[in-house]
Each structure stands twice: as structure tokens, then as C-alpha cells.
C-alpha positions as CSV (number, residue, x, y, z in Angstrom):
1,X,6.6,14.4,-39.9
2,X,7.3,11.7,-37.0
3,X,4.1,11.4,-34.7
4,X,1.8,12.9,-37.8
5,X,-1.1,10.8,-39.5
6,X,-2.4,12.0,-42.7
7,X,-5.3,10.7,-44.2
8,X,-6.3,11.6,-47.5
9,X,-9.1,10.8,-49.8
10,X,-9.6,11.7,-53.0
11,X,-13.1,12.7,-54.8
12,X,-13.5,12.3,-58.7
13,X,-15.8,12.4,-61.4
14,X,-18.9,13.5,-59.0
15,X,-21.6,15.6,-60.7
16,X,-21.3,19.3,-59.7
17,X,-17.4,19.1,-58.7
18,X,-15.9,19.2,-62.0
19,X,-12.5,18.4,-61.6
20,X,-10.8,15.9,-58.6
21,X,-10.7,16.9,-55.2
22,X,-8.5,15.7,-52.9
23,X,-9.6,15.9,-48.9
24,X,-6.9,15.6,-46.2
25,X,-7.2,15.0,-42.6
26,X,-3.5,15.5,-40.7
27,X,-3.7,14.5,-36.6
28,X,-1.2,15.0,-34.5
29,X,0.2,12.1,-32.8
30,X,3.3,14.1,-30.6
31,X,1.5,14.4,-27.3
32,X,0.1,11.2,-27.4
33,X,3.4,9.4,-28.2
34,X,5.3,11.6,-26.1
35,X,2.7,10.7,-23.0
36,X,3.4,6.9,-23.9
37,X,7.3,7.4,-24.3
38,X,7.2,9.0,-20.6
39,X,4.9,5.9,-19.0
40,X,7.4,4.0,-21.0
41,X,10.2,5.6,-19.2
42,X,8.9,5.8,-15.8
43,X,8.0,2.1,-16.2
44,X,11.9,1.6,-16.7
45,X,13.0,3.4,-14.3
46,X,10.5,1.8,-11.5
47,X,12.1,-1.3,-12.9
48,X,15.3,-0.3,-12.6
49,X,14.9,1.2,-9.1
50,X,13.1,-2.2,-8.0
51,X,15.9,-4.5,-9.4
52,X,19.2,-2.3,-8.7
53,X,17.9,-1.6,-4.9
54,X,20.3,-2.0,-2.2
55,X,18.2,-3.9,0.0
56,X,16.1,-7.2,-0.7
57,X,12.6,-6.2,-1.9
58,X,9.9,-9.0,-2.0
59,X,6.4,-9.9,-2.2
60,X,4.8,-13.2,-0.2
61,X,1.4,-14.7,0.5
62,X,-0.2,-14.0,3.7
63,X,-1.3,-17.4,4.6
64,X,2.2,-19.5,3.5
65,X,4.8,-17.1,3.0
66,X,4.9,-18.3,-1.4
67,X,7.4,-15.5,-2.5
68,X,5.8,-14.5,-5.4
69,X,8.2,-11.8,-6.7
70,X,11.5,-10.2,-5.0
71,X,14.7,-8.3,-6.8
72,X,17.7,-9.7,-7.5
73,X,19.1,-8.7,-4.3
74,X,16.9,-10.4,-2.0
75,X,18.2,-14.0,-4.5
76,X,21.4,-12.8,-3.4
77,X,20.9,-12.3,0.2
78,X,19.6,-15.9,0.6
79,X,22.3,-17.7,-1.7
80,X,20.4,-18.1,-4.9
81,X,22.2,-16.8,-8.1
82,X,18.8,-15.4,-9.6
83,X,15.6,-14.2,-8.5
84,X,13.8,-17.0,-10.5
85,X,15.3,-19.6,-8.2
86,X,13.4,-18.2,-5.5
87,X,10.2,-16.9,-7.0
88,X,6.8,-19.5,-6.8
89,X,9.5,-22.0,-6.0
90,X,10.2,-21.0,-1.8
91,X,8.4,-19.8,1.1
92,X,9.7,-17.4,3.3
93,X,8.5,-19.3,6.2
94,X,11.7,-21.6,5.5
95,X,13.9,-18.9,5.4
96,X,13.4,-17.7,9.4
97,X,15.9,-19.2,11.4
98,X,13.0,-19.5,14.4
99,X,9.6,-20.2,12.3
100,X,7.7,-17.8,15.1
101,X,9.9,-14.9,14.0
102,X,7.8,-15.4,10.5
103,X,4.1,-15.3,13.1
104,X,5.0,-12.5,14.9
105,X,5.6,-10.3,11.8
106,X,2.6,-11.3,10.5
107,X,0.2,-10.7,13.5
108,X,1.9,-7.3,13.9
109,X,1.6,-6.6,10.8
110,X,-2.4,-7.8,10.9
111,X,-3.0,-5.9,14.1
112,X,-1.0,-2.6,14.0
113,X,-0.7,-2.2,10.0
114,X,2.8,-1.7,8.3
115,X,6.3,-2.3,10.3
116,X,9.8,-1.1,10.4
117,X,13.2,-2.6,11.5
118,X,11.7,-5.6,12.9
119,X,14.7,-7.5,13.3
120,X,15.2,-11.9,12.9
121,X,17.6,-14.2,12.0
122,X,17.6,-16.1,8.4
123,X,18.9,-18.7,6.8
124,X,20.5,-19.3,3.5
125,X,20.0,-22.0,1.3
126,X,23.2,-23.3,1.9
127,X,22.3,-22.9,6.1
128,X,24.2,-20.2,7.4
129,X,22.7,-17.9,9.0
130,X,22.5,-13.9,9.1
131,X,20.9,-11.4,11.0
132,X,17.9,-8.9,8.9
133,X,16.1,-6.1,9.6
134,X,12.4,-6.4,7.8
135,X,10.0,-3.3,6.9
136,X,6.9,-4.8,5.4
137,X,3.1,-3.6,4.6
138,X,0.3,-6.4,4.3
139,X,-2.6,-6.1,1.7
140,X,-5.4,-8.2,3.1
141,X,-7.7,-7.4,0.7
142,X,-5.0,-9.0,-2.3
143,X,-3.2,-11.0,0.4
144,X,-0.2,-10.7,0.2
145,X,3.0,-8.7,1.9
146,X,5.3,-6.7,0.8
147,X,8.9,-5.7,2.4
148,X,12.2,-5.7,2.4
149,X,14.8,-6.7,4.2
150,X,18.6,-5.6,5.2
151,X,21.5,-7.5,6.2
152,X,22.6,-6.3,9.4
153,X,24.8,-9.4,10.8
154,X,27.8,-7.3,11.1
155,X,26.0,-4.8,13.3
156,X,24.6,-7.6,15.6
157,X,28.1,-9.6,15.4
158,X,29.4,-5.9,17.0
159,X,26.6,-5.7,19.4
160,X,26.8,-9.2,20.6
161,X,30.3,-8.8,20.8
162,X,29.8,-5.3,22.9
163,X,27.5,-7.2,25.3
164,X,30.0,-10.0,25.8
165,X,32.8,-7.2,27.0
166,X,30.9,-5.5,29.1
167,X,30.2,-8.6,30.7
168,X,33.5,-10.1,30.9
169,X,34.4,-6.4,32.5
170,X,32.0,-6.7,34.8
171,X,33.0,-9.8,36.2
172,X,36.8,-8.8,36.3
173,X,35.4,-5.6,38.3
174,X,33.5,-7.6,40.6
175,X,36.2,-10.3,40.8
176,X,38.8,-8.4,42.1
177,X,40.8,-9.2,45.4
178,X,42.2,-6.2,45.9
179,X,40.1,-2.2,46.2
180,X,40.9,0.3,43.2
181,X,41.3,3.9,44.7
182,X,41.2,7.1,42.9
């Protein structure tokens, strides 16, 4: 039977017995392999869950910003056609467009614990730039962070381009020669 062990051991010739014995021992193995098959599972589907995310999911030092794991999607979000390129090879602290965005985050995170939709501008490794919202926990006591991040340059591109509208309405309003009565 799968998940069985049998053990068996056979007695002869011993005074008293007469004839051969044979002495079995079956254990059964099911819930034991069925309890590793599910941590096996769960295990894959954490993985799977932490690599197929929609947003960019990393893990840095405290002290220098080392990224010291992210998902394929964060690689992606930076330039980088695999998450290896990026991994104990950059720092996140070359990756803010304005290097204080990087302290700010940090000492929030030190002083009011974890934080969400805190919002800075990036580069790529190829320089562009883009525009990220960042949730992140620290763990001082293993220091490092983790977080993620989420493109949102087409919602600041819109927002930006919002502000500029109303401004350039304002100024024909307040420009004008001529009263507007209703």
C-alpha cells in the first residue's frame, strides 16, 4: 500500500518455538506524507503568489538599501529582464529619483512602524523615470525592509496634467477684459 512501511522479522530454530515465526510491524505513513504533500503545496503556492504578484515585492537592508530578494515584477518595473540582475547586485537607494525620498521612508518607517501609499519618483536602469506608490514594514531586529511598490505614473501624469488646467483656467478667468454675466 503507498504511504505503508512493513517491517518484518523472522524468528527460527529458537528453543521452545518449534517451528518459524514470522513478526510483522505495518506503520502507517498517509498522514504523515499527506501533512508534507500540503506544506509542499502551500510552499508552491506562497511561491507562486510571491513571483506572479501584480505589484513589485522586495526585501532591502536597513542601513544601504542591498535588495536582497524582490519578484520578478519588481526586475521588471526597474528595467532588468530578471530578478537576479537586481538581487545582492543594487541598492535601492540608487533607484529614488531624489536620494531623501529613500530617508524619509526609512525614518517613518523607524518611528511610526509599517507604511502605506507613500508615494516617490524612481528611476530605471536605463534613466527614465516613473512615479510609485511604496507600502513597506521594517524588521529591526533582522534588519531589513520589506514592501512593495506600484506603478502609478499614469495617475500622476493625469493629476499633474489636472493641476496644469485648472491653472491655465484660472488665469484665462482672471485674465479676462470683458465681465461674464449669468
Amino acid at each position: 500500500k503507498k504511504g505503508i512501511h512493513r517491517r518484518f522479522k523472522a524468528l527460527f530454530g529458537r528453543p521452545g518455538l518449534g517451528r518459524a515465526h514470522l513478526i510483522g510491524v505495518e506503520k502507517g505513513m498517509g498522514a504523515m506524507n499527506q501533512q508534507n504533500l500540503s506544506s509542499r503545496e502551500n510552499s508552491e503556492k506562497i511561491h507562486n503568489l510571491y513571483e506572479n504578484a501584480p505589484i513589485g515585492l522586495f526585501r532591502t537592508t536597513i542601513t544601504d538599501g542591498k535588495i536582497i530578494e524582490c519578484n520578478q515584477r519588481m526586475a521588471r518595473l526597474f528595467g532588468y529582464e530578471d530578478k537576479y540582475q537586481m538581487i545582492n547586485l543594487t541598492y535601492a537607494t540608487d533607484y529614488y529619483a531624489d536620494n531623501e525620498s529613500r530617508n524619509i521612508l526609512v525614518q517613518k518607517l523607524t518611528i511610526d512602524g509599517p507604511v502605506d501609499n507613500y508615494e516617490a519618483r524612481f528611476v530605471r536602469k536605463n534613466g527614465s523615470t516613473f512615479w510609485a506608490r511604496n507600502s513597506a514594514k521594517i524588521n529591526k531586529e533582522k534588519g531589513y525592509i520589506d514592501g512593495g511598490l506600484t506603478d502609478i505614473t499614469v495617475q500622476k501624469q493625469t493629476e499633474i496634467s489636472m493641476v496644469e488646467s485648472e491653472r491655465r483656467f484660472q488665469d484665462l478667468v482672471d485674465n479676462l477684459l470683458v465681465g461674464i454675466s449669468i
